[in-house]
Structures are given as C-alpha cells and as structure tokens.
C-alpha positions in Angstrom: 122.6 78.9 61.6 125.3 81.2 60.1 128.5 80.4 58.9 131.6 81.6 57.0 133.5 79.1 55.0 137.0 79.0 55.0 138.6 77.1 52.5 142.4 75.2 53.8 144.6 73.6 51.1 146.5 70.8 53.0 149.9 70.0 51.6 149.9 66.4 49.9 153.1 65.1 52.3 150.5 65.6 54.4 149.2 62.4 54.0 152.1 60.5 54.0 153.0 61.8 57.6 153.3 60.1 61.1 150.1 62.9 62.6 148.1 61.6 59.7 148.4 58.1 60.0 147.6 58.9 63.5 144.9 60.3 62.8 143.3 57.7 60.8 143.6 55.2 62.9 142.3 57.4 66.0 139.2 57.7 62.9 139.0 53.8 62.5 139.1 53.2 66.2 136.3 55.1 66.9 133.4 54.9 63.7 131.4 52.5 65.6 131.9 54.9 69.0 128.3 56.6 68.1 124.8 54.5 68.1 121.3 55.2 66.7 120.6 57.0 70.6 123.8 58.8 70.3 123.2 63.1 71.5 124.9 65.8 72.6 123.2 67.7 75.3 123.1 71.9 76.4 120.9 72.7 79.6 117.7 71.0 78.5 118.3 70.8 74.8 119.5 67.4 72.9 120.4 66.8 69.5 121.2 64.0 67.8 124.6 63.2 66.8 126.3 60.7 64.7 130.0 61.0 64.4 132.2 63.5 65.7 131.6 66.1 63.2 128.2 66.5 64.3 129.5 67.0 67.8 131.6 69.7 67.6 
C-alpha cells in the first residue's frame, strides 16, 4: 500500500471547542463498539478491524 503524508497543524482553541468535546465523547461512547471478531468486508475479502481507524 502507497501513501502520501500530509501533515495538518490543528489550532490549540481547537481543543477547547464545543466540535471537539463532541467529538470526544462520540470517541468514549464508542471504544468498546469493536470486538476481537470485529471486520470489515469487500466482495469476498475480510480484514480485521479494531477501531475506526482501521476502518476507514
């Protein structure tokens, strides 16, 4: 697999913001949303998946 990094620089007030807070708890409410038997399938191909990151 190929890729092309892309480096963001996220403003710290940021963090301090309504959408991130949101975010986080969207992030807490969902950690234990993935099991051990967790994949994501294509056609006839699976792969194994973990959190969201690994999804998308």
């Amino acid at each position: 697999m190929h890729s092309v990094e892309k480096i963001i620089v996220i403003p710290s007030g940021f963090f301090n913001s309504s959408d991130y807070k949101q975010i986080a708890y969207y992030v807490e409410q969902t950690l234990d949303m993935f099991s051990e038997q967790a994949y994501i399938q294509m056609g006839e191909k699976q792969q194994p998946i973990s959190n969201f990151t690994e999804a998308f």
